[in-house]
C-alpha positions as CSV (number, residue, x, y, z in Angstrom):
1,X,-60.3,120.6,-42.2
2,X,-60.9,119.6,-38.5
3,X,-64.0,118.9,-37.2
4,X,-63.4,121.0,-34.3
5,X,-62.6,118.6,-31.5
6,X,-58.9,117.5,-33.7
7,X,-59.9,113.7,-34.2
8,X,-59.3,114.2,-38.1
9,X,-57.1,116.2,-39.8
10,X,-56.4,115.9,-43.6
11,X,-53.6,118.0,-44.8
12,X,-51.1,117.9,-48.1
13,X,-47.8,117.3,-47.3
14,X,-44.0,118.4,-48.8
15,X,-44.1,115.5,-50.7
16,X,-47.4,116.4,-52.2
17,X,-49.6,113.5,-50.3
18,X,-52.5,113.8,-49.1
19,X,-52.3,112.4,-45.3
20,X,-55.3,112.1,-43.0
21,X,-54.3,111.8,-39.2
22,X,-56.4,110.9,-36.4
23,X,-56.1,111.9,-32.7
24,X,-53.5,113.8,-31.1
25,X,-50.0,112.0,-31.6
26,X,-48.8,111.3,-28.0
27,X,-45.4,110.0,-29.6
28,X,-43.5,111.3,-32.0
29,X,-40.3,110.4,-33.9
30,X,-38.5,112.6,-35.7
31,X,-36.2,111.1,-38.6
32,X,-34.2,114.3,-39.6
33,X,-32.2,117.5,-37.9
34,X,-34.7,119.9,-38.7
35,X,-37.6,118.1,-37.8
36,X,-36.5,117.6,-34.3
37,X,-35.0,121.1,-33.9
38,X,-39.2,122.6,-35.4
39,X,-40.6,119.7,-32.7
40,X,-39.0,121.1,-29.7
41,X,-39.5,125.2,-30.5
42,X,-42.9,123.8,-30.9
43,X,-43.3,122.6,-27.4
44,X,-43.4,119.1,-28.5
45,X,-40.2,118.1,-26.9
46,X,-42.4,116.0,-24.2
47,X,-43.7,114.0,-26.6
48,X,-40.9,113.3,-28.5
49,X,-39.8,109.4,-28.3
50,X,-37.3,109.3,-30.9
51,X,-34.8,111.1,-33.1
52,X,-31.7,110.2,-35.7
53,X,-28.1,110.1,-34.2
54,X,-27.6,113.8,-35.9
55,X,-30.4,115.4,-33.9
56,X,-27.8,117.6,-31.5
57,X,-30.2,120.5,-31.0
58,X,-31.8,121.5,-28.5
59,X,-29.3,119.5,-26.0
60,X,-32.6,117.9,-24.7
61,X,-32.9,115.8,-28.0
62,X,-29.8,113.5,-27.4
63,X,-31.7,112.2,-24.6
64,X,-34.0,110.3,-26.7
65,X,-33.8,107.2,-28.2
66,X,-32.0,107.0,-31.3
67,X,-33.4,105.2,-34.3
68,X,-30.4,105.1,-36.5
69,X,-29.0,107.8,-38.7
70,X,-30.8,110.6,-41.4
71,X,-30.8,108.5,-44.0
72,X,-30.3,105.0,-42.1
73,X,-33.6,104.9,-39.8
74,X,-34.0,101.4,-38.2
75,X,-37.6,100.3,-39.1
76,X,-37.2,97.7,-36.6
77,X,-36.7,100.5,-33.7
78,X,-38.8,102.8,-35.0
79,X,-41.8,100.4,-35.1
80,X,-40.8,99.1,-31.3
81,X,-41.1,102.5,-29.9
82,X,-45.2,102.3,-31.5
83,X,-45.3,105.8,-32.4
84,X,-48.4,107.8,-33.5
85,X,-46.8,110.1,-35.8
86,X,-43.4,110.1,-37.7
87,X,-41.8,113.1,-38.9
88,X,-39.7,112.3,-42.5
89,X,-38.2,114.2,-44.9
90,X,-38.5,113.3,-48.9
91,X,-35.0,111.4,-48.3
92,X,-37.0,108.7,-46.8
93,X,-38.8,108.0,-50.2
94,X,-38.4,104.2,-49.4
95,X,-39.2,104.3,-45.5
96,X,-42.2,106.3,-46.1
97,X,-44.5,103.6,-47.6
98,X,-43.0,100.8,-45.4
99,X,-44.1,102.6,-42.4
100,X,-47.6,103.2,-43.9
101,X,-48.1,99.6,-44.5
102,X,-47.2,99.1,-40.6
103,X,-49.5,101.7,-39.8
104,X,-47.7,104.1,-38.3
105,X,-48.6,107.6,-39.8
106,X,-46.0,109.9,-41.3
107,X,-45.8,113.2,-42.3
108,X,-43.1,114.4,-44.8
109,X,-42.0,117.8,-44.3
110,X,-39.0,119.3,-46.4
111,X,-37.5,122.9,-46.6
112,X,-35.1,124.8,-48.7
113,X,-36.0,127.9,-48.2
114,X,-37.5,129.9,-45.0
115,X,-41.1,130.3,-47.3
116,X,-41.1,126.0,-47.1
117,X,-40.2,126.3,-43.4
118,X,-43.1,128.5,-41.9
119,X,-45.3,125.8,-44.4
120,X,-43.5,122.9,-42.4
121,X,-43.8,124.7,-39.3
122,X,-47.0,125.2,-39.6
123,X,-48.2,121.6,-41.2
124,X,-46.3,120.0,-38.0
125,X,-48.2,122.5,-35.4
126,X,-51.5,120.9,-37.6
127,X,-50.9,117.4,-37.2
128,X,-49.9,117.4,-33.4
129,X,-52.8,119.7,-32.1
130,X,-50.4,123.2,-31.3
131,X,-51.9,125.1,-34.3
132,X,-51.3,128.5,-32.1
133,X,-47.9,127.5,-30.6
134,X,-46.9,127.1,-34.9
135,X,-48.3,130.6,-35.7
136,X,-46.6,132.1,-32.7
137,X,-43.1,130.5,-33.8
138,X,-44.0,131.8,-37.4
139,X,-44.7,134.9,-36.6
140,X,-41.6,135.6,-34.4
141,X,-39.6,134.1,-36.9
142,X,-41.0,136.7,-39.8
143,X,-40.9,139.5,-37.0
144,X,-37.3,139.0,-35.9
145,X,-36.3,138.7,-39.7
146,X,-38.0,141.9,-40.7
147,X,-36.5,143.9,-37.8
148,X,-32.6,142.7,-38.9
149,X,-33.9,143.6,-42.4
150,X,-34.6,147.0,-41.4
151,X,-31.0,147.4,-39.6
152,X,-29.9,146.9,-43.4
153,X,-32.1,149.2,-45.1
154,X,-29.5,151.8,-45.2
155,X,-26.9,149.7,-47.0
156,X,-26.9,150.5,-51.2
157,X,-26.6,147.0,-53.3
158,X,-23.2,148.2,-54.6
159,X,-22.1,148.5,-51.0
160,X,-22.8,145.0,-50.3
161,X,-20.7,142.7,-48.9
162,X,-19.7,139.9,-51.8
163,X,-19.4,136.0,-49.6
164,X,-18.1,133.0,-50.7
165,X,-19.1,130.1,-48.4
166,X,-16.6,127.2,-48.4
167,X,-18.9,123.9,-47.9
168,X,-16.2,121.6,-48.6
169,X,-12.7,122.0,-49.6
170,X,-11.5,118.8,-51.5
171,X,-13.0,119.3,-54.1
172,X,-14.1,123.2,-53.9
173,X,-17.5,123.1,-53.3
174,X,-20.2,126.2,-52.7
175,X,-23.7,127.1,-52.0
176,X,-25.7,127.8,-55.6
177,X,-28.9,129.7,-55.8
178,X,-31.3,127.0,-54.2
179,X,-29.1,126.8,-50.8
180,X,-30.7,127.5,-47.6
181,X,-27.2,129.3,-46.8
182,X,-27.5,131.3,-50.1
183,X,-31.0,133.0,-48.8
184,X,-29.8,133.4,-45.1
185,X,-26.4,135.3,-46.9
186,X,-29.0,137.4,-49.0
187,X,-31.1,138.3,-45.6
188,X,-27.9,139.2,-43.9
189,X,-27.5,141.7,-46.5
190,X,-25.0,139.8,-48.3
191,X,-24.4,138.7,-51.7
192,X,-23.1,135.3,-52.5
193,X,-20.5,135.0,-55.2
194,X,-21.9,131.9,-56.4
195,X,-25.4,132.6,-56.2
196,X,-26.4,132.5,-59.8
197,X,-25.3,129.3,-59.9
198,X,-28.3,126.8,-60.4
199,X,-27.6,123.8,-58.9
200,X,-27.8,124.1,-54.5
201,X,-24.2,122.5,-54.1
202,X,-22.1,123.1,-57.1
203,X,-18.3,122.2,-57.7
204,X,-16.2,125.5,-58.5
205,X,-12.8,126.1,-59.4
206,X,-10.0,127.8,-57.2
207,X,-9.3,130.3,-59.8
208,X,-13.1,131.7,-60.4
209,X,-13.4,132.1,-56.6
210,X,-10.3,135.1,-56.8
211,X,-11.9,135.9,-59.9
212,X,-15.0,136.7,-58.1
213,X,-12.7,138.5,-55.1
214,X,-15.3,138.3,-52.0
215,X,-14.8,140.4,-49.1
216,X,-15.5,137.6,-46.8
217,X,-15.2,134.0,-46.4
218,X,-17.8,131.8,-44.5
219,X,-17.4,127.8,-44.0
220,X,-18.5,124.8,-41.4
221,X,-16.9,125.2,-38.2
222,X,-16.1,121.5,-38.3
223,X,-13.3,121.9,-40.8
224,X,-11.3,123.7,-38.1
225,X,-10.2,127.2,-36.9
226,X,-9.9,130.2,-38.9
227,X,-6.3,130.3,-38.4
228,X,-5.8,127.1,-40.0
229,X,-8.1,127.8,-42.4
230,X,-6.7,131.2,-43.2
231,X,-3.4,129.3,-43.9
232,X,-4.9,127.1,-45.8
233,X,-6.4,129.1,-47.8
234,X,-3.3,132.0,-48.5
235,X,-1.4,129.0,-50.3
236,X,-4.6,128.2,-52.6
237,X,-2.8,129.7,-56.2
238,X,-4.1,133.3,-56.9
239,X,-5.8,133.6,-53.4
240,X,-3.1,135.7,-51.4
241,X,-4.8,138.3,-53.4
242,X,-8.3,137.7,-52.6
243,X,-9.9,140.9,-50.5
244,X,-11.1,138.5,-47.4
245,X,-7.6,136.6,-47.5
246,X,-5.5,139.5,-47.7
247,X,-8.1,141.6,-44.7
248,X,-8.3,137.7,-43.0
249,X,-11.6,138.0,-43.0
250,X,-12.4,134.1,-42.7
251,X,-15.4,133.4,-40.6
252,X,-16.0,129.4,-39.2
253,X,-19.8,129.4,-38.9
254,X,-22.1,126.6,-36.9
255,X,-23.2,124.2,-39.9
256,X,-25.9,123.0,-38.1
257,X,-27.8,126.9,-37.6
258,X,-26.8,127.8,-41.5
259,X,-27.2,125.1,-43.5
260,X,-30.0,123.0,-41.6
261,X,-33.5,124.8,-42.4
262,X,-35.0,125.5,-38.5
263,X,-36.1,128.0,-36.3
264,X,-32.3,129.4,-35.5
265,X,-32.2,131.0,-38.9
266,X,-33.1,133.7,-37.6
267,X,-29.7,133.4,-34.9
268,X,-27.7,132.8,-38.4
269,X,-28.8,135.6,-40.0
270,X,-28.3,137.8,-37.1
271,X,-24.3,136.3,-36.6
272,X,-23.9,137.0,-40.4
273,X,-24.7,140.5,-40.2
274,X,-22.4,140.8,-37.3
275,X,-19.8,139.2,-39.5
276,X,-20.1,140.8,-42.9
277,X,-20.9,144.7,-41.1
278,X,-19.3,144.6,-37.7
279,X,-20.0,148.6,-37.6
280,X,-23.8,148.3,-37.9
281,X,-25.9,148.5,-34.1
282,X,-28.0,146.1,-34.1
């Protein structure tokens, strides 16, 4: 509800409040990943005065002033920088109402999957006055998804590829059903070995993954090559006989584009399809 010249705007947000924002925010701080990388695709890069020490993307955003970490924002900074709009996420439960009672407006937005991320998307675009530049960016988003969706059509369920994806090694740990990565697997035409399980980040055991035999392993580039990881991996007891050991089909992926909700999902899903059918034209 605006009254056409964008002094008000009342929207709900991911954490279910009901926010009212006047003006256009000139400055902005961002206090998660995401938020900064749906800022920027947004054209709002210019007006950003502030992100976490996480916010690596676009290269742009570690020009700005950092106000601590994801989970560790400074109050102290963040008020010093006066902003007119703050961008959290529902891990800032406690920051949230602190910075209300400074009067500094905030705006929680949270995805989990791609359906929450056009809604945060779209409430950012809201807030800061670039409703078209958000449907544009939605649009594109759905458009780009639907065309790699159509390069899978052909593919029968039984012919698809089964992924494990490797989120930490010590202990074994996996995306479950709610994962971001679980739906970007599923949209690359893959099928996630542990996706029936229904918590997002669940614990597993060594000897269920070869029981579950997936064709191709995925995990965070940050843990180190795929050589070492292949190694690794071919000592793990009952793996040498895992399909994606024994092929070496061990992929290191760029945590930041699979598991952090933004608008290069769609540049994940397009590398996983590459990955898991290297014989499809896209």
């Amino acid at each position: 509800e605006s009254n056409g010249d964008m002094d008000t705007v009342k929207v709900t947000d991911q954490m279910g409040r009901e926010v009212v924002f006047e003006g256009t925010a000139e400055k902005i701080i961002s206090l998660s990943p995401s938020n900064t990388e749906v800022a920027f695709a947004l054209g709002l890069g210019e007006r950003l005065v502030g992100v976490t020490e996480y916010c690596n993307y676009p290269p742009e955003a570690q020009e700005k002033e950092i106000i601590g970490g994801f989970s560790t924002p400074n109050i102290e900074l963040i008020v010093e920088l006066q902003p007119d709009l703050v961008l959290a996420s529902t891990i800032h439960k406690e920051e949230v109402p602190r910075l209300e009672e400074l009067g500094i407006p905030v705006l929680v937005v949270e995805s989990s999957t791609l359906e929450d991320l056009y809604t945060s998307i779209a409430l950012v675009a809201r807030v800061t006055g670039v409703i078209d530049a958000g449907e544009g960016l939605i649009t594109t988003m759905q458009e780009d998804i639907a065309a790699l969706q159509e390069v899978l059509a052909g593919i029968p369920e039984e012919e698809r590829i089964r992924v494990y994806y490797e989120v930490y090694s010590d202990p074994l740990m996996t995306a479950g059903k709610g994962a971001f990565i679980t739906e970007l697997i599923t949209l690359a035409g893959g099928v996630n070995i542990f996706g029936d399980i229904e918590e997002n980040y669940p614990q597993i055991s060594a000897e269920v993954v070869a029981e579950r035999e997936p064709q191709v392993i995925l995990y965070p580039d940050y843990h180190g090559t795929a050589d070492l990881m292949a190694e690794e991996m071919a000592v793990r007891p009952g793996w040498e006989s895992i399909p994606a050991v024994a092929e070496n089909k061990i992929y290191a992926v760029s945590d930041d584009t699979f598991a952090r909700p933004g608008p290069r999902a769609v540049d994940a899903v397009a590398e996983a399809i590459k990955i898991f059918y290297p014989d499809l034209h896209q």
